[in-house]
PyMOL Python script that loads the backbone (N, CA, C, O; Angstrom):
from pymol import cmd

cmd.read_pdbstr("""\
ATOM      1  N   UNK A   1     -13.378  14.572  -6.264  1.00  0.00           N
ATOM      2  CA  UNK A   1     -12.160  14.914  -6.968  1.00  0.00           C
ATOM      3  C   UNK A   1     -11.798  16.370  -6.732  1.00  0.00           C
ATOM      4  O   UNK A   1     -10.668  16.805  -6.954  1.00  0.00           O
ATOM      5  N   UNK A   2     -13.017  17.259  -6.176  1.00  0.00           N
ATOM      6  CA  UNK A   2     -12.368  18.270  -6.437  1.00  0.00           C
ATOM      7  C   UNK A   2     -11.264  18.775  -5.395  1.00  0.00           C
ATOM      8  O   UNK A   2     -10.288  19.479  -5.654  1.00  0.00           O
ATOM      9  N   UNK A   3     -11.780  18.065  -3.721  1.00  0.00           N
ATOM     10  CA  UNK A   3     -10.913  18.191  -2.659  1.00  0.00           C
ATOM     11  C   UNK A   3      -9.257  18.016  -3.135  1.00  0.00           C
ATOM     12  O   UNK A   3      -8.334  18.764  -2.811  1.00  0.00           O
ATOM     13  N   UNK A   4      -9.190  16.907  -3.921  1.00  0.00           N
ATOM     14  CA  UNK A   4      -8.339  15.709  -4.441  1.00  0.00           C
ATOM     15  C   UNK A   4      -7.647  17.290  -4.868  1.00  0.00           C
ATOM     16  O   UNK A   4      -6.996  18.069  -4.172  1.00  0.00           O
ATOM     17  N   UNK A   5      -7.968  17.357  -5.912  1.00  0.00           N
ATOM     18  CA  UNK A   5      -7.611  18.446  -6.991  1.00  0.00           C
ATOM     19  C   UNK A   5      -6.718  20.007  -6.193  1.00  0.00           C
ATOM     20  O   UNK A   5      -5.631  20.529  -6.441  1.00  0.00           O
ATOM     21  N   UNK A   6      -7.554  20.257  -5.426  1.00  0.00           N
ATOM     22  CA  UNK A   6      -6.169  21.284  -4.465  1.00  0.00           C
ATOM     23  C   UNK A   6      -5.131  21.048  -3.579  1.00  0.00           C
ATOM     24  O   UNK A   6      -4.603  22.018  -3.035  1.00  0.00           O
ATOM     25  N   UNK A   7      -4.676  19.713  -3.295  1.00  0.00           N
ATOM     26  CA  UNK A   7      -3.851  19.334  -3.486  1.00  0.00           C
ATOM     27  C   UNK A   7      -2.875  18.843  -3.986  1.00  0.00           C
ATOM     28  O   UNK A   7      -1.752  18.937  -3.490  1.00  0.00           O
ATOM     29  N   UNK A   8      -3.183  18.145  -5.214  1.00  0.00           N
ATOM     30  CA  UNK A   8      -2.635  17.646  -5.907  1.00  0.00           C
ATOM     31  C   UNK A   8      -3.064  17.808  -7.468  1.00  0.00           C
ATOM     32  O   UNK A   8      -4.171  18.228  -7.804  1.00  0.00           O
ATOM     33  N   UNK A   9      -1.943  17.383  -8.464  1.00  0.00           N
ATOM     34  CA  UNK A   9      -1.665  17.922  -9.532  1.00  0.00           C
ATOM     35  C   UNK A   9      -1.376  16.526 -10.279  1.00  0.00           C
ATOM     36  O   UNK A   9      -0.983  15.455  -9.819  1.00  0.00           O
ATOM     37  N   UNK A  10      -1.752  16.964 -11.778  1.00  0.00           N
ATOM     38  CA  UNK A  10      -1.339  15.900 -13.147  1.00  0.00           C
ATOM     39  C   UNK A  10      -2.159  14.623 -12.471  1.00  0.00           C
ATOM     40  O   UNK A  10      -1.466  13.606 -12.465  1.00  0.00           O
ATOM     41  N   UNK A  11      -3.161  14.494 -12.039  1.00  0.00           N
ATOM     42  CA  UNK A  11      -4.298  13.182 -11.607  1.00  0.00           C
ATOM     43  C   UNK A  11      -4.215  12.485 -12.871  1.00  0.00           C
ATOM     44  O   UNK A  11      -4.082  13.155 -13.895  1.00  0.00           O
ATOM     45  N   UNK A  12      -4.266  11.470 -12.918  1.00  0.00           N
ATOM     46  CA  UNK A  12      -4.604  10.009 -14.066  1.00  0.00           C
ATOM     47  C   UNK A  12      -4.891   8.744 -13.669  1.00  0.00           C
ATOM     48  O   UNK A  12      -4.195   7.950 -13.035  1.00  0.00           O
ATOM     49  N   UNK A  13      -6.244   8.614 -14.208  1.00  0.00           N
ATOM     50  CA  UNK A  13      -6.560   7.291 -14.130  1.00  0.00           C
ATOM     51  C   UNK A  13      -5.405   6.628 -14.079  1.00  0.00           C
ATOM     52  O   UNK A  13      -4.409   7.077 -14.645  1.00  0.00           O
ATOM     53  N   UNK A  14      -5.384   5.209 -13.239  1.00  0.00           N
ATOM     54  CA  UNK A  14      -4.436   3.998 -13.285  1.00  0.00           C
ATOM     55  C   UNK A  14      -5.466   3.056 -14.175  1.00  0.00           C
ATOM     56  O   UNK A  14      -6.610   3.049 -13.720  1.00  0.00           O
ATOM     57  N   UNK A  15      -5.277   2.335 -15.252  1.00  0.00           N
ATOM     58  CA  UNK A  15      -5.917   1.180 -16.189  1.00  0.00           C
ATOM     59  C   UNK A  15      -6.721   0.520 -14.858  1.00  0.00           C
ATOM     60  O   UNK A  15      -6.039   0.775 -13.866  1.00  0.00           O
ATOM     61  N   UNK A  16      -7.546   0.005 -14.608  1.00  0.00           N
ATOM     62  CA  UNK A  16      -8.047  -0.680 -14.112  1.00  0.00           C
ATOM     63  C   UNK A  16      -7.919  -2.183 -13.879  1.00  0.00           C
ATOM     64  O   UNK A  16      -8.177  -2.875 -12.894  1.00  0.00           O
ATOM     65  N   UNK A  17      -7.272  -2.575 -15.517  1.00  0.00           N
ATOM     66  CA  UNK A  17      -7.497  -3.771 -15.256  1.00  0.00           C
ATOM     67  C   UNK A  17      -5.577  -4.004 -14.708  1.00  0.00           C
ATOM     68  O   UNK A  17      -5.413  -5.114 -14.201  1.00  0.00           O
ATOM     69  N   UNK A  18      -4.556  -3.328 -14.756  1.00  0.00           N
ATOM     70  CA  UNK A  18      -3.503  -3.406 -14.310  1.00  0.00           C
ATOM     71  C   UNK A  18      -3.457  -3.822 -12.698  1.00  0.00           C
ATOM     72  O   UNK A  18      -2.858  -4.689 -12.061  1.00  0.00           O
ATOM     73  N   UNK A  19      -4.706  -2.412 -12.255  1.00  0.00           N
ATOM     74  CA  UNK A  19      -4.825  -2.643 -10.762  1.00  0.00           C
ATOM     75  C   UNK A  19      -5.506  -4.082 -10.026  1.00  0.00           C
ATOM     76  O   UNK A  19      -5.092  -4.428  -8.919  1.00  0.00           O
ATOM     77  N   UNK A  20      -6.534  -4.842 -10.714  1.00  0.00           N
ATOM     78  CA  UNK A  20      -7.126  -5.801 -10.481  1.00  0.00           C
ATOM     79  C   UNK A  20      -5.638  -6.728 -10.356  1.00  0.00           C
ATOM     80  O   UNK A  20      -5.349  -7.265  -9.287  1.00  0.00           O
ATOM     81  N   UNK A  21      -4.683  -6.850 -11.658  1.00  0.00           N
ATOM     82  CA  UNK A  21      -3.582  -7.739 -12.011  1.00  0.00           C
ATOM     83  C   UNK A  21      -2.478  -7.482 -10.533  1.00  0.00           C
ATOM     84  O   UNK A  21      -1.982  -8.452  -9.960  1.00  0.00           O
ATOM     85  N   UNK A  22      -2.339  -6.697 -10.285  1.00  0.00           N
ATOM     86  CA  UNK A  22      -1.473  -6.466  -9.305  1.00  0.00           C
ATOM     87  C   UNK A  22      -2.127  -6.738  -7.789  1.00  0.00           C
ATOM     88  O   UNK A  22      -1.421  -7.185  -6.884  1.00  0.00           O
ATOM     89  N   UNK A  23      -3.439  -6.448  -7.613  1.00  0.00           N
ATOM     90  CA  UNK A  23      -4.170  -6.836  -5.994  1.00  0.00           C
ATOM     91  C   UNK A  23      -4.280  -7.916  -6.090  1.00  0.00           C
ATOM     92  O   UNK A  23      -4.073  -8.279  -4.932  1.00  0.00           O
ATOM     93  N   UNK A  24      -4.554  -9.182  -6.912  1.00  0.00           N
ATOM     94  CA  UNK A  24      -4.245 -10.230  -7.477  1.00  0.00           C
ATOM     95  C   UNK A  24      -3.259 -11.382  -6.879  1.00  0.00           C
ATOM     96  O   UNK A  24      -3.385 -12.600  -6.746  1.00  0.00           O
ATOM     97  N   UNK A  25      -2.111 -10.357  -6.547  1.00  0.00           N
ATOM     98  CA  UNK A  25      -0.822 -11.123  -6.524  1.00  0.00           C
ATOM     99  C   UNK A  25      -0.409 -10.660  -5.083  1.00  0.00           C
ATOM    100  O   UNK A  25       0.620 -10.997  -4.497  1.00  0.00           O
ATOM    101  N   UNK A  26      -1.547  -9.699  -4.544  1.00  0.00           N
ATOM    102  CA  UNK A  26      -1.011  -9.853  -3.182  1.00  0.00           C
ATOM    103  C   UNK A  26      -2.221 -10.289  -2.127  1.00  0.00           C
ATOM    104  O   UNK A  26      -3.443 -10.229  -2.266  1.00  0.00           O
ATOM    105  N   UNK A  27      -1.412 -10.745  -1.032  1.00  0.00           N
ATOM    106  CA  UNK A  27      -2.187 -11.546   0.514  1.00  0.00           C
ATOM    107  C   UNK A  27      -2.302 -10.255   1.548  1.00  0.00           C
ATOM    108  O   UNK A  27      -1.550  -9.328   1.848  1.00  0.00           O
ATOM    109  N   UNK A  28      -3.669 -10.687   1.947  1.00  0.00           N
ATOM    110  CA  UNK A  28      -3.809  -9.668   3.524  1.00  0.00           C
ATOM    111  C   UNK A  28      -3.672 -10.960   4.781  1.00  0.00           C
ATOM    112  O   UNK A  28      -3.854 -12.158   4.564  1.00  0.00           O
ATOM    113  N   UNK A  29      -3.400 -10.501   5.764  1.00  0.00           N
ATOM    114  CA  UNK A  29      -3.112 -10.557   6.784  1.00  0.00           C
ATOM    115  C   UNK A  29      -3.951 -10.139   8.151  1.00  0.00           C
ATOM    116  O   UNK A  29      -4.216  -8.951   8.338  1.00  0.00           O
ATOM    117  N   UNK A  30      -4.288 -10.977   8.936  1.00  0.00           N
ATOM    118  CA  UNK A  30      -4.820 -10.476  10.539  1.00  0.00           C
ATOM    119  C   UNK A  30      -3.903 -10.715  10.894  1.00  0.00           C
ATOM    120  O   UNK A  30      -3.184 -11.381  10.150  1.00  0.00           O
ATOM    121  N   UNK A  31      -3.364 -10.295  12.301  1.00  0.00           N
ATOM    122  CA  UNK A  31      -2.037 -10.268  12.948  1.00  0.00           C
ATOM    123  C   UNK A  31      -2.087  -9.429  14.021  1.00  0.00           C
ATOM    124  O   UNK A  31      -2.850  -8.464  14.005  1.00  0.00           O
ATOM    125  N   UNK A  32      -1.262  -9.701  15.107  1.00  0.00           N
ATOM    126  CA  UNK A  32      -1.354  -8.692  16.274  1.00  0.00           C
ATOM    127  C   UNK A  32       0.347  -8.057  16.199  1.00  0.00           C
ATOM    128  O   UNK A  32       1.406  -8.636  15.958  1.00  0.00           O
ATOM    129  N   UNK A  33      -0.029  -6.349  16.585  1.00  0.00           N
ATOM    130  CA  UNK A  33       1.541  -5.848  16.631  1.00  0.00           C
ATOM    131  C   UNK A  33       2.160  -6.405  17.890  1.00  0.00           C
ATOM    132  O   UNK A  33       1.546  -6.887  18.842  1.00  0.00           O
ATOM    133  N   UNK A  34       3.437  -6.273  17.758  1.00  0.00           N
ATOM    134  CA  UNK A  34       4.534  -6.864  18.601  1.00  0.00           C
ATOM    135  C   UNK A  34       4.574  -5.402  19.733  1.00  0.00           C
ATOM    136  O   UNK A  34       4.901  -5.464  20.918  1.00  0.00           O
ATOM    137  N   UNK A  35       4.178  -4.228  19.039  1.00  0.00           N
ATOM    138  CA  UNK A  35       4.414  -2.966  20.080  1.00  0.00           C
ATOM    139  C   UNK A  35       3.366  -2.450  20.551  1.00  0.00           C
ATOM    140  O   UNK A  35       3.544  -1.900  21.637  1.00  0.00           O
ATOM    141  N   UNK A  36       2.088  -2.408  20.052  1.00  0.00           N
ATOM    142  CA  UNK A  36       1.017  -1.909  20.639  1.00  0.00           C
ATOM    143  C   UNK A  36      -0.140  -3.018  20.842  1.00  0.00           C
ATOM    144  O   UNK A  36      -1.176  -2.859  21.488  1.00  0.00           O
ATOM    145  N   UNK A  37       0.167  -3.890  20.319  1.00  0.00           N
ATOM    146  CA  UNK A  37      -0.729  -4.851  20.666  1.00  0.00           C
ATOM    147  C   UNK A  37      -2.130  -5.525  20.513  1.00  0.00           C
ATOM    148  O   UNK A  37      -2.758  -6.460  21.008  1.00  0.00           O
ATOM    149  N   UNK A  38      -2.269  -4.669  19.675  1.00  0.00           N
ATOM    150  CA  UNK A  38      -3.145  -4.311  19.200  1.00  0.00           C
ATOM    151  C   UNK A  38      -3.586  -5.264  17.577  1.00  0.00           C
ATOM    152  O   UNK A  38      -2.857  -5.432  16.599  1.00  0.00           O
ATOM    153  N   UNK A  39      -4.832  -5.684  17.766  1.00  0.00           N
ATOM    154  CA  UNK A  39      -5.028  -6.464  16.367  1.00  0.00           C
ATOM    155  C   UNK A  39      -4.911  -5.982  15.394  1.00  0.00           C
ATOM    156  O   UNK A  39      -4.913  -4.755  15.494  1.00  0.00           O
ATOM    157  N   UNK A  40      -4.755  -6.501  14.001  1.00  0.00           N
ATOM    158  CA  UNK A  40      -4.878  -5.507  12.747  1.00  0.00           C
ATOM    159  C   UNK A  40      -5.214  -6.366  11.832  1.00  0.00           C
ATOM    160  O   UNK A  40      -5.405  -7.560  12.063  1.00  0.00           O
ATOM    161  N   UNK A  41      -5.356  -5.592  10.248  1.00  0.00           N
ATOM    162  CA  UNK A  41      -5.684  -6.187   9.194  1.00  0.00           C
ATOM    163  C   UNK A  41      -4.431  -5.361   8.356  1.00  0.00           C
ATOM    164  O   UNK A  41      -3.922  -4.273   8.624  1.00  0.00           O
ATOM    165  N   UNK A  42      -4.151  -6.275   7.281  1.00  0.00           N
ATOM    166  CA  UNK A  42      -3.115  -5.503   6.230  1.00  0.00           C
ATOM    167  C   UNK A  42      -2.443  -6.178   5.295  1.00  0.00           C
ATOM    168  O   UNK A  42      -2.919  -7.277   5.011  1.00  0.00           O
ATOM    169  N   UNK A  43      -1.046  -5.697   4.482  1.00  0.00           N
ATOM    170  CA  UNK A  43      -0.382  -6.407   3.568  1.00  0.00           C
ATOM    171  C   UNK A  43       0.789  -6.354   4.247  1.00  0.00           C
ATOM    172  O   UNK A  43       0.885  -5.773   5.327  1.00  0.00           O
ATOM    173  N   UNK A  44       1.920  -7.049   3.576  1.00  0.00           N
ATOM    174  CA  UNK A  44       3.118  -7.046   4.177  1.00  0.00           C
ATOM    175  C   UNK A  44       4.132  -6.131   3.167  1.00  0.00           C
ATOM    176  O   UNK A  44       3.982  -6.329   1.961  1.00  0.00           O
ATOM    177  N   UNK A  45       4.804  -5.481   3.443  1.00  0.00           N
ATOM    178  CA  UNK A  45       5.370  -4.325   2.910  1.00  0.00           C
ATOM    179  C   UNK A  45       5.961  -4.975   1.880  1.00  0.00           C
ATOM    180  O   UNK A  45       5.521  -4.886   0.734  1.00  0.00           O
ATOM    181  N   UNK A  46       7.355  -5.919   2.301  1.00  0.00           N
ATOM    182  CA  UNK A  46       8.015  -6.931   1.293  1.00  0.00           C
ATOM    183  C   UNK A  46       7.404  -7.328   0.124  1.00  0.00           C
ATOM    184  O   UNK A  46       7.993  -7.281  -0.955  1.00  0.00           O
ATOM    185  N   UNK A  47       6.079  -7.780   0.272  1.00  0.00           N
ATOM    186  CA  UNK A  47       5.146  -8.596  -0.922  1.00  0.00           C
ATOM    187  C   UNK A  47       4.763  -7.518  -1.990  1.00  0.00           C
ATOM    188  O   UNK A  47       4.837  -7.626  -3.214  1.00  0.00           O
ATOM    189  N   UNK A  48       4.272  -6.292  -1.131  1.00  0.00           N
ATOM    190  CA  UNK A  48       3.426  -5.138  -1.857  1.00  0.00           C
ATOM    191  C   UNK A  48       4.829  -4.312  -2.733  1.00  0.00           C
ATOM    192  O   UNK A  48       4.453  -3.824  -3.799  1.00  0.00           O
ATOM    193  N   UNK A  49       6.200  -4.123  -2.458  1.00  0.00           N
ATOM    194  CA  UNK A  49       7.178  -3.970  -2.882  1.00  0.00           C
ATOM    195  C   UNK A  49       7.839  -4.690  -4.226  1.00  0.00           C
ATOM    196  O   UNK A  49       8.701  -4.081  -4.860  1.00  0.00           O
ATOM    197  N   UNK A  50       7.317  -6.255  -4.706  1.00  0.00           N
ATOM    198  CA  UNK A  50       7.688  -6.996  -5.398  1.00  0.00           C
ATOM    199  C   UNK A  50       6.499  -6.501  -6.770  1.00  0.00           C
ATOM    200  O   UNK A  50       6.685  -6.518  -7.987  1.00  0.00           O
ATOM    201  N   UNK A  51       5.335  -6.105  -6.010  1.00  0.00           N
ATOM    202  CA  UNK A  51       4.271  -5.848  -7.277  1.00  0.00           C
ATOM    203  C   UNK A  51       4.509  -4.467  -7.429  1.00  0.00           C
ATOM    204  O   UNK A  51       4.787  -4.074  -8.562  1.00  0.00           O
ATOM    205  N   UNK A  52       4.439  -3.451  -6.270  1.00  0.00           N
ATOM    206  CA  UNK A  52       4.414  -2.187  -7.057  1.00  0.00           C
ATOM    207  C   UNK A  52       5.138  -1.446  -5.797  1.00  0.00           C
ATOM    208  O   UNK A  52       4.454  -0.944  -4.905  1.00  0.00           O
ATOM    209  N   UNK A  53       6.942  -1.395  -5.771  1.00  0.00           N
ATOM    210  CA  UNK A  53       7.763  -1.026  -4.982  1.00  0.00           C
ATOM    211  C   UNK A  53       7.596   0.635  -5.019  1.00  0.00           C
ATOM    212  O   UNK A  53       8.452   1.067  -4.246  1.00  0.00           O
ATOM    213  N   UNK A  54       6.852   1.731  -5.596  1.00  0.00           N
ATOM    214  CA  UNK A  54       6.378   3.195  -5.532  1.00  0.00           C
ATOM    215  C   UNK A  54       5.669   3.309  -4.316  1.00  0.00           C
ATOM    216  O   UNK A  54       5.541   4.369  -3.703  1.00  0.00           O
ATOM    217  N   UNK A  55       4.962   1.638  -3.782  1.00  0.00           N
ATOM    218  CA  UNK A  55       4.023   1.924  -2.937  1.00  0.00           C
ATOM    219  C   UNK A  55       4.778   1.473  -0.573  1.00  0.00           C
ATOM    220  O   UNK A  55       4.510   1.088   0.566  1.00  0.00           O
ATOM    221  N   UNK A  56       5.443   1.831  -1.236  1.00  0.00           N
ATOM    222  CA  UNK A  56       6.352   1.256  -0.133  1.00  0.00           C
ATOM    223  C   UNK A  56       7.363   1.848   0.316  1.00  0.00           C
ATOM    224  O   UNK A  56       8.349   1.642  -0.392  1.00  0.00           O
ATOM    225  N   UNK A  57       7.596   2.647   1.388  1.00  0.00           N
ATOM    226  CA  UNK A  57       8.304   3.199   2.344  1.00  0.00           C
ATOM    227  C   UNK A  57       9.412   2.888   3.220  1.00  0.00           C
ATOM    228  O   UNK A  57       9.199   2.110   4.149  1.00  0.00           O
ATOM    229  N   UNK A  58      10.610   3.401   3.055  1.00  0.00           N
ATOM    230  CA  UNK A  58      11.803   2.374   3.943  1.00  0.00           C
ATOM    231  C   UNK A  58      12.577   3.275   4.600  1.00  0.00           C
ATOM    232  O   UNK A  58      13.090   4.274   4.096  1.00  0.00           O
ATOM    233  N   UNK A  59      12.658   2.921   5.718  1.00  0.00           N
ATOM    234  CA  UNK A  59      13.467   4.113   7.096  1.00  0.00           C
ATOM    235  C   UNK A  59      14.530   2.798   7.267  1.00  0.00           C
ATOM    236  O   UNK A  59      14.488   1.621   6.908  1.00  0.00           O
ATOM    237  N   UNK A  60      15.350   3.504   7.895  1.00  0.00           N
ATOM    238  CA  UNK A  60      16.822   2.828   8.699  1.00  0.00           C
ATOM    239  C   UNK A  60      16.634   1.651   9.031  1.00  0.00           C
ATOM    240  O   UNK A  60      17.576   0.871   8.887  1.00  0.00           O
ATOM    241  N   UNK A  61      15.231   1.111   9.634  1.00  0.00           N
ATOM    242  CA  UNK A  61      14.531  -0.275   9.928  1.00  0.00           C
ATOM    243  C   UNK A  61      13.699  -1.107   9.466  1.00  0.00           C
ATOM    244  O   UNK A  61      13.845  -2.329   9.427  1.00  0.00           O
ATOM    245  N   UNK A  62      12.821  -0.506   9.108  1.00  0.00           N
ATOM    246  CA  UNK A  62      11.449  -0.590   8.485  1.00  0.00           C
ATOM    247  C   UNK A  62      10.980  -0.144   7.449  1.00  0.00           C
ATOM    248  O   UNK A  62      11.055   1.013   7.033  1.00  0.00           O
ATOM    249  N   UNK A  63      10.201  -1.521   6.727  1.00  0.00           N
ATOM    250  CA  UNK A  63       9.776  -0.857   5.213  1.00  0.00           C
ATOM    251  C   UNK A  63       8.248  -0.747   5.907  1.00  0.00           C
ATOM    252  O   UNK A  63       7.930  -1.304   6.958  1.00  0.00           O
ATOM    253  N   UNK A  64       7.417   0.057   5.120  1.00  0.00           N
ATOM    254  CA  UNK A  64       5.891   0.674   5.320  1.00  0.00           C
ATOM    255  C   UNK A  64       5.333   0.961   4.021  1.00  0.00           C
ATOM    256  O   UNK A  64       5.853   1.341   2.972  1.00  0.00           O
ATOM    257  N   UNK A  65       3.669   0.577   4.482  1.00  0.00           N
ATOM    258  CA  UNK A  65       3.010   0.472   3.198  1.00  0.00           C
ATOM    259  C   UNK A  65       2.251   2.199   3.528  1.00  0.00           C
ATOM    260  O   UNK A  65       1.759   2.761   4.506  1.00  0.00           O
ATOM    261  N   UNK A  66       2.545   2.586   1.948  1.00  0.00           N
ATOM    262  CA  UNK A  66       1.746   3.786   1.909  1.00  0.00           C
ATOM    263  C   UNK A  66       0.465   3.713   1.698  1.00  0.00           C
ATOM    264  O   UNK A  66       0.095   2.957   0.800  1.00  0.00           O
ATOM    265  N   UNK A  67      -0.583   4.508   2.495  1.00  0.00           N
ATOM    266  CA  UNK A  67      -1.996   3.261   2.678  1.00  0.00           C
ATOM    267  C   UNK A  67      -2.639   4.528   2.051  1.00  0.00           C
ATOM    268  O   UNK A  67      -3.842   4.545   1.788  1.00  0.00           O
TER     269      UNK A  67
END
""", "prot")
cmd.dss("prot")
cmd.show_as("cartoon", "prot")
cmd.util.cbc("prot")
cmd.orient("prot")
């Protein structure tokens, strides 16, 4: 925490059992990218947006999960 701590400010626990309720309701994924080609593991931005849309990133094209 303390690394945590010089960067960042006002830290608070998230409830725990909120976070269990919300990972809950979302699916991971194996999948290969369409651009690098490369295998992966992950969530889908859309899904992770419906439970907790703070955690999700959107440019001109593309939504992205803040990991």
């Amino acid at each position: 925490m303390d690394t945590i701590a010089k960067i960042k400010e006002d830290i608070k626990l998230i409830n725990p059992l909120d976070n269990i309720n919300k990972l809950m309701k979302l699916k991971g994924y194996e999948y290969t990218s369409k651009v690098t080609k490369n295998k992966d593991k992950g969530v889908i931005a859309q899904q992770v947006e419906k439970v907790s849309p703070e955690l999700v990133d959107t440019n001109d094209k593309y939504k992205g999960v803040k990991y």
